[in-house]
N, C-alpha and C positions, 0 to 999 in steps of 0.2 A: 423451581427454576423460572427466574422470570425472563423473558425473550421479548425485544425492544423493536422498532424500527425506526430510528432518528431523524429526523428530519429538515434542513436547515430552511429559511425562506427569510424575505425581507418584508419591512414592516409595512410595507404600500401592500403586501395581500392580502393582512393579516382579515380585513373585512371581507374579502373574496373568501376566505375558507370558512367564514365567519356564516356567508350565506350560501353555500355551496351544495346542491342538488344532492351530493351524496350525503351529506353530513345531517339538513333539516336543525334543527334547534337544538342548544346546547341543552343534556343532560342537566347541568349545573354550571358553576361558577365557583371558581375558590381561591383566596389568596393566600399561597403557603411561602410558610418562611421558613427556611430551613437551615441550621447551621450544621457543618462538619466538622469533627474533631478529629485531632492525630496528637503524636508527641512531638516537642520539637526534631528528633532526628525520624520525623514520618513511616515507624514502626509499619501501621497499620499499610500504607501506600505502598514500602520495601516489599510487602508480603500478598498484595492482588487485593487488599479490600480497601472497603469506606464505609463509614459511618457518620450516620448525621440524625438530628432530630428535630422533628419537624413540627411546628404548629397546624392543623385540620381539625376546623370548626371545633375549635376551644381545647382542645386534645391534643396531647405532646404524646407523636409516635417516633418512636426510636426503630433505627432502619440499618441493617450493616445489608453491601453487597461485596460478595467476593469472588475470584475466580474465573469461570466462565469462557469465552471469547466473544471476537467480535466478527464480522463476514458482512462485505459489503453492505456495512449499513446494520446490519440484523445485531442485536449485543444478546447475547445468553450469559446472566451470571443469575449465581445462586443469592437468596434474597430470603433473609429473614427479619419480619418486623411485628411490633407489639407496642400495645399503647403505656407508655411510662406517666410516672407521676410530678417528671420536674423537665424544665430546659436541660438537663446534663443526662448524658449516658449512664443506664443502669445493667453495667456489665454481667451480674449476678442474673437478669431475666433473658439476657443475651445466649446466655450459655446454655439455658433449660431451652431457649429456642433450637440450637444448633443441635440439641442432643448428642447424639456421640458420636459427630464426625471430628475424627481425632484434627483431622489438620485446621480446623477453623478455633479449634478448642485453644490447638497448641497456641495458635496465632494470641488469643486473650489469656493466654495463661505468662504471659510476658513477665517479666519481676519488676511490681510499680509498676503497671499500666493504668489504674484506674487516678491514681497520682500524677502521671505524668499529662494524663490528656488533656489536654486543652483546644479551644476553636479559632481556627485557624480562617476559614471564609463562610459567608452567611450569601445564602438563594435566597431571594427574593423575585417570587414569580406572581403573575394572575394566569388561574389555569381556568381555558377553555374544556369544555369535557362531555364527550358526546359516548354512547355506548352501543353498537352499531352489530348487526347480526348481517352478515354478507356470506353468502354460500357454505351454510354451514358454521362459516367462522364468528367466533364474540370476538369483537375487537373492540377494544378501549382508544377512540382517539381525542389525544388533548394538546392544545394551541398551548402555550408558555412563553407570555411575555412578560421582562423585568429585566433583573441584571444579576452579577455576581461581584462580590463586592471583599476587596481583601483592603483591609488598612483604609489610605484615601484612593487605591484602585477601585476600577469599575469597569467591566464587559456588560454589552449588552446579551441580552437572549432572548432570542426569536425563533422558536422552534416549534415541529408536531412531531408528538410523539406516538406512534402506534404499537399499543400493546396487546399482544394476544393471551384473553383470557383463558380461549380453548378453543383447538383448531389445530388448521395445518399451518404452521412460519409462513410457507408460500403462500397463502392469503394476504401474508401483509404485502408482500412485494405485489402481486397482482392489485389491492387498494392502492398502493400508490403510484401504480403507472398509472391507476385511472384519475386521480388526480393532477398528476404530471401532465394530462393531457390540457388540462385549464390553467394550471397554478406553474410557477417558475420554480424549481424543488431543487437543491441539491442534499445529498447523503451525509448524515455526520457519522464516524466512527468513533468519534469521544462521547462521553458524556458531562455532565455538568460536573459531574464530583471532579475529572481530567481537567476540564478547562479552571475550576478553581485550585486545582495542586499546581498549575502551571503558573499562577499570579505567586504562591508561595515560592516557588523555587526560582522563580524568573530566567526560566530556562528557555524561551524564545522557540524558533522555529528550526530545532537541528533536522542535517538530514537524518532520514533515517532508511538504515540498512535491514539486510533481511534477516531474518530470525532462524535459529536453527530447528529444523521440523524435526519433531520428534512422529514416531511410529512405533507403536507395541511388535514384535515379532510374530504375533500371532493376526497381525490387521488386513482386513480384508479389502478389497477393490470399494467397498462402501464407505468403507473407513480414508480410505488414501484419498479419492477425490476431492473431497471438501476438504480435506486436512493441508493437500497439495496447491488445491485452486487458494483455498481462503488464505494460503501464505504467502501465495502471488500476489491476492488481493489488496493485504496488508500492508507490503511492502509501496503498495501504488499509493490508495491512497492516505501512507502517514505521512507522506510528501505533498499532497497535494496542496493541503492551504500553501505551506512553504511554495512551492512555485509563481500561487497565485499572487504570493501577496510580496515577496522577495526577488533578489535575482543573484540570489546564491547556486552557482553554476551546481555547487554536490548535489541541490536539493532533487535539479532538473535532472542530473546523471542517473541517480538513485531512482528516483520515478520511472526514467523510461527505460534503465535495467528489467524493473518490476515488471513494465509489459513487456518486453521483453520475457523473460521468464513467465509469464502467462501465456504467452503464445506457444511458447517451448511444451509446458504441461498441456494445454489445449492438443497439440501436435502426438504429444505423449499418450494421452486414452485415450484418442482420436480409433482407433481398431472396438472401443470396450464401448466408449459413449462419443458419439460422432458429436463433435457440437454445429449448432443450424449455421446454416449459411451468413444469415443476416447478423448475426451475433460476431462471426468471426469478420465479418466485412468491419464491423466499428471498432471492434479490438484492431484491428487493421491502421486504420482511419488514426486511431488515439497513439500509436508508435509511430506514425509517418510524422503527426504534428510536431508528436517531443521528439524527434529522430531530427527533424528539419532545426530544431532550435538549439538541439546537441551538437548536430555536427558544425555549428558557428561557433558555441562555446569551445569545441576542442580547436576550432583552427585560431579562432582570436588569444587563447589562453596557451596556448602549447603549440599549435604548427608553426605560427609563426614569429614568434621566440626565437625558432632557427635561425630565421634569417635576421634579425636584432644579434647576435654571436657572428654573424659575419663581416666578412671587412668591406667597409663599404656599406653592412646592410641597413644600419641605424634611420638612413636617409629616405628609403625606400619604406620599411614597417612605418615610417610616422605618418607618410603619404597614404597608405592602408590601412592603421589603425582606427583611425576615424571612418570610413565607411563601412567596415565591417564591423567596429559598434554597434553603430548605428543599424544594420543589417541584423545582428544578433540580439538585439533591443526588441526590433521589431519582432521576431520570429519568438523571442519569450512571452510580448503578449501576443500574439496570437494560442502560445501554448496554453496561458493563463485564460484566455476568452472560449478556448476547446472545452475545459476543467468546469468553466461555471457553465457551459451551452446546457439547454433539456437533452441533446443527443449525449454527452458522459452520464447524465444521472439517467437516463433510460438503459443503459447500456452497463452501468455500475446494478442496476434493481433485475432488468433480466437476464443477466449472468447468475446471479445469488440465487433467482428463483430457478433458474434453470439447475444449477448446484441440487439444490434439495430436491427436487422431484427426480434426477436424474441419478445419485447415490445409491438410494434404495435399491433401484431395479440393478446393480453389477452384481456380480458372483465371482467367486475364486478367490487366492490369497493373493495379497499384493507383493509377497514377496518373489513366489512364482513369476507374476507380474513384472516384477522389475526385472529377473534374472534374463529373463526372454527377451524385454525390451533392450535392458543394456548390451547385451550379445549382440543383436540386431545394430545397435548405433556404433558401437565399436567394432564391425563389421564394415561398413559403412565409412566410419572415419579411418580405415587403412587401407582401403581402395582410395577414397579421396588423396589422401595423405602419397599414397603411391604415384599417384596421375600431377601432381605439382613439378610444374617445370616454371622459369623464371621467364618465358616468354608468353606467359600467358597467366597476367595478374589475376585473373577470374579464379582459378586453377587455388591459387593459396587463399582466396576469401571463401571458395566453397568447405575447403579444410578447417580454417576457423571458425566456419557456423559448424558445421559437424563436430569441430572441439567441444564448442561452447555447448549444443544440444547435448552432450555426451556430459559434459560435466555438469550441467543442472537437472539430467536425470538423476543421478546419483548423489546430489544433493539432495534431491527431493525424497529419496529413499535411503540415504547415509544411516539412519540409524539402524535397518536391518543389517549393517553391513560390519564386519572384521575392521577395527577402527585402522591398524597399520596401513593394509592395505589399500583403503580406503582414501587414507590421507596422501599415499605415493600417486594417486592413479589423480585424482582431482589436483596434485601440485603440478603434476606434470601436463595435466590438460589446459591450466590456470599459463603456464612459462609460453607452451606452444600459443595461443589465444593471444597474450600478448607481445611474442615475437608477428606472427602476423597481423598482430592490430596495429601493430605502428606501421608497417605498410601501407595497410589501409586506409589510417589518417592521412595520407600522403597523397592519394590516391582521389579521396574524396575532397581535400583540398584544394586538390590542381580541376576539380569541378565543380568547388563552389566560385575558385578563382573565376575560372572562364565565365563563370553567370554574373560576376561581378563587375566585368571587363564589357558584359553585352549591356549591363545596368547605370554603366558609367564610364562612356569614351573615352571623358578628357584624362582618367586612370591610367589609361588602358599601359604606357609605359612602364610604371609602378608594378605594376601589376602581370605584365608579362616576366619583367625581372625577379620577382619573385614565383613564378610558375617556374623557370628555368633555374633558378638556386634548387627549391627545392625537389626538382626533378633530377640533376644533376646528383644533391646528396643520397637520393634512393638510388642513383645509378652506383654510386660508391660505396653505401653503405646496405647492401641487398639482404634480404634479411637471410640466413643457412638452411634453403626448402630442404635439401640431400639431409643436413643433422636434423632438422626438426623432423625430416620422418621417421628416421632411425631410430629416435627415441620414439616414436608414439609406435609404431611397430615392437621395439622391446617391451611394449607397456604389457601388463597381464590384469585381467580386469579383476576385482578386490570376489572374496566368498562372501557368503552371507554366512551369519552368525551363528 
């Protein structure tokens, strides 16, 4: 299993790491070329691998990686490689590598795969490469500059890669805050075989949603942690370039869901593994910035919409559309200037480390675990749900955070769970969530309105007229607190499997 920790950085440091107090003199130097191959419909890709083969110092090694995961930065995939005799894959040495793990076997046992492959993009790096013993740990670190090169496309590559030859993972993250502390760093969670399937398929920057967590029935509080955090993780940053580099409003939605649901999981073993203070102040810190540039997308995109459908209102949105543009412009890059800061890639490295050292030490089963927990929130969310009265708007946002913590526990533990069951309890927490979010929209509109009104007098008309539209339509159209509790009171919480 090889275990990676990626590294992104720009090419003004590249001699700073070059001469860097921890690093001393490169090991070596080497310029490999590497091409990838798949089938035209990217067999290999569909099924978690890659392969490629590589030119090093006069010798063609033939490389497949498959599987694995990835966790803040950290990549664990399975990796089998041998020196072959030509530029093209010798699938026949491939398979004596793999020995007899049926699923990697199945994968090259394809009908016509050694027919069908072909190379699809070629690496071209010059590797830096030092070999470093730090506490214990062998780490392999190597600088990687060149590009990736499909057709007449071309990406750059600027990366360090630290690989651990033998150790603890958390050596790596602890090397690279100590470098973070000189060099401007941020984490990559792809690697270069992803960033060359993405030239292939020119599939651009979708957002991306969360994944469904799987868990064995038998899985333990060591097992849930990283399985739980690292799907938070995930979900945060496969959005991130998307934010920095776009202003596709899902990208930003999806992102700050994700911390979102990191804090929720945080909140959740918080009894088992307390996380430190200063860890949850930045997790803190990274949902207020996307929070603040969220809640401009939902009023520019959706609140005020409403009042464009009213009579009359046409005149009024055109006088507002433009400054709060311009307002949610702003507020994206600041999102995107948060994402590249040293404070996320500090904050992305000692969570992961914090992850792994802190795993090990829980006991008990997670399933137990959840049962307790979910009792506990669902206890919780029908007291809230009880106390909701229409004079006191706090009263129903306390209800839909208790919805929402309710239903991404039980996400995070779905697979232990009775699937029927399961699906009635999270629809129903999913209806109630968003009958009180669109309150809420409502709510935090008429307070970004008022900040808008203090940022810009000569509005302030405009801009009162639409605080009083849409305060009049929550006056008329209130959301049903008496039914929404009635059903989250009939709810019954799902069995485990």
């Amino acid at each position: 299993m090889e275990v990676e920790l990626k590294l992104l950085l720009a090419p003004e440091h590249n001699e700073q790491v070059q001469h860097h107090p921890l690093l001393g003199e490169p090991t070596r130097v080497q310029q490999l070329t590497a091409r990838y191959f798949d089938t035209p419909d990217l067999h290999l890709l569909r099924h978690g691998a890659g392969l490629r083969v590589r030119k090093v110092d006069g010798e063609w090694i033939q490389t497949m990686k498959a599987g694995g995961s990835v966790q803040s930065g950290l990549h664990s995939r399975n990796e089998w490689e041998g020196v072959v005799d030509r530029s093209w894959p010798r699938l026949g040495k491939l398979r004596k590598l793999i020995g007899d793990d049926p699923q990697w076997l199945a994968v090259l046992d394809e009908t016509n795969l050694k027919e069908r492959l072909e190379p699809l993009f070629l690496v071209d790096v010059q590797r830096h490469i030092w070999d470093l013993e730090i506490d214990g740990n062998r780490i392999e670190v190597a600088l990687d500059v060149g590009h990736i090169e499909r057709k007449t496309q071309r990406v750059p590559v600027n990366e360090i890669e630290l690989e651990l030859k033998d150790g603890d993972p958390a050596g790596l993250y602890a090397f690279a805050l100590q470098l973070l502390e000189d060099i401007p760093l941020r984490i990559s969670n792809i690697n270069k075989a992803q960033r060359g399937y993405q030239l292939v398929r020119d599939t651009g920057q979708a957002p991306f949603r969360a994944r469904a967590l799987e868990l064995d029935a038998d899985a333990t509080l060591s097992d849930a942690l990283p399985a739980v955090l690292g799907n938070c993780l995930e979900h945060i940053q496969r959005n991130e370039q998307a934010v920095i580099d776009s202003d596709d409003p899902e990208t930003l939605h999806q992102m700050r869901v994700g911390v979102r649901r990191l804090r929720s999981a945080i909140k959740l073993f918080d009894p088992v593994a307390p996380c430190p203070p200063a860890l949850q102040e930045d997790i803190s810190w990274l949902g207020t910035v996307l929070g603040a540039a969220r809640d401009w997308d939902v009023m520019l995109t959706s609140t005020l919409q409403h009042i464009d459908a009213s009579p009359g209102g046409q005149h009024s949105l055109m006088e507002l559309q433009s400054l709060a543009q311009q307002t949610a412009q702003a507020k994206r890059r600041e999102a995107a200037q948060a994402l590249l800061s040293p404070r996320y890639t500090k904050l992305m490295l000692t969570l992961g480390s914090w992850m792994l050292q802190t795993a090990p030490l829980l006991n008990g089963s997670a399933a137990q675990f959840s049962r307790q927990t979910l009792q506990q929130l669902h206890k919780s969310l029908l007291k809230r749900a009880a106390r909701m009265n229409d004079s006191d708007p706090a009263s129903a946002h306390r209800t839909r955070i208790a919805a929402k913590r309710g239903r991404y526990a039980l996400e995070f533990f779905h697979a232990l769970y009775r699937d029927k069951g399961t699906r009635t309890y999270l629809k129903a927490l999913a209806a109630a969530q968003e009958e009180l979010g669109q309150h809420n929209d409502l709510v935090v509109a008429d307070r970004l309105l008022q900040e808008l009104a203090q940022q810009h007098p000569p509005a302030d008309g405009a801009i009162q007229f639409a605080r009083g539209y849409l305060v009049a339509q929550q006056l008329m159209q209130p959301a049903d607190l008496n039914a929404i509790s009635s059903r989250l009171h009939a709810l019954r919480l799902p069995h485990t499997r």
